[in-house]
C-alpha positions, 0 to 999 in steps of 0.5 A: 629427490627423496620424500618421506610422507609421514602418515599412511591415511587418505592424504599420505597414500594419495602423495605416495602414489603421485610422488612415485609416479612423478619418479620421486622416490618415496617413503611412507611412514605409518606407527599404525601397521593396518594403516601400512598394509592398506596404504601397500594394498592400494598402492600395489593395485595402482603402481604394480609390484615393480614399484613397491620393490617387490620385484627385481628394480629399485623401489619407488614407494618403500614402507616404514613404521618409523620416522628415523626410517623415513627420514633419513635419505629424505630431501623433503618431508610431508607430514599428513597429521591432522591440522591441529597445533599439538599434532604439528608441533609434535611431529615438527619436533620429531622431524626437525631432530630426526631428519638430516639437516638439509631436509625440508619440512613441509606441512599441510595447513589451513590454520596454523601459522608456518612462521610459528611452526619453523619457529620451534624447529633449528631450521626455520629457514627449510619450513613451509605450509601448503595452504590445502585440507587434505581432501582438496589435496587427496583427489577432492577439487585440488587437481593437476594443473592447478594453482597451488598456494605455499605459504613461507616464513620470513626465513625461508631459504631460497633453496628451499622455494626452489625444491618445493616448487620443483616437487609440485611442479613435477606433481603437475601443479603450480605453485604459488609462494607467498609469505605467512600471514602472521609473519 
């Protein structure tokens, strides 16, 4: 599986590095090149250059500075922006004109509605939320083997249950479905 994380910050690189070492190949995306370079450093440390594609394999972890770069090949996309409703919209936007239409966009909220999100985007049944703060989820108090609540919206596909639930099991997680609150 393919997975683009958008956003290079705390949560990004934690995704990243756990996604990699699950054997997902990932791309990291970050507009702000400082915010690559820190997200390659401590990435490098952690994996090795074998798995930033600095040696002769494949790459595991690949860095883009664009999100058509990140999505292109990406079966699931996580946007790490910030849990406010101008941001998500505005990176939902992005993602859903971007990304190739069987990509399943997945972003981390605590507030927002993901019925409303999906709503704005042509694939409201490839939409998810994942009811954590980004410092639960970048190595706070949300660790492997915990539950994990996902939140879906009256569309959700089956499919796309299916590959999330695989992405956080194979992260160690257990993953809980359940619908939207306001849906």
């Amino acid at each position: 599986m393919n997975v683009a994380i958008i956003g290079a910050g705390p949560l990004g690189r934690w995704l990243a590095l756990a996604a990699a070492r699950a054997g997902f190949r990932v791309t990291l995306e970050d507009v702000m090149p400082a915010n690559l370079h820190h997200a390659r450093e401590a990435l490098r440390q952690q994996l090795g250059a074998e798995l930033l594609g600095e040696g002769q394999g494949t790459a595991a972890v690949a860095f883009v500075s664009t999100i058509e770069d990140a999505v292109r090949e990406a079966d699931l996309a996580i946007d790490c922006v910030p849990d406010e409703l101008e941001s998500k919209l505005e990176i939902f936007w992005l993602l859903d004109r971007m990304a190739p239409p069987r990509t399943v966009l997945a972003t981390p909220s605590t507030r927002l509605s993901i019925a409303d999100l999906a709503n704005c985007t042509y694939r409201a049944d490839k939409c998810v939320a994942i009811v954590a703060e980004a410092s639960e989820l970048a190595g706070g108090t949300l660790e492997a083997g915990s539950g994990l609540l996902l939140r879906t919206g009256p569309q959700v596909s089956e499919e796309t249950v299916a590959l999330v639930r695989e992405f956080w099991k194979t992260l160690g997680f257990t993953p809980r479905f359940e619908p939207d609150i306001a849906a």
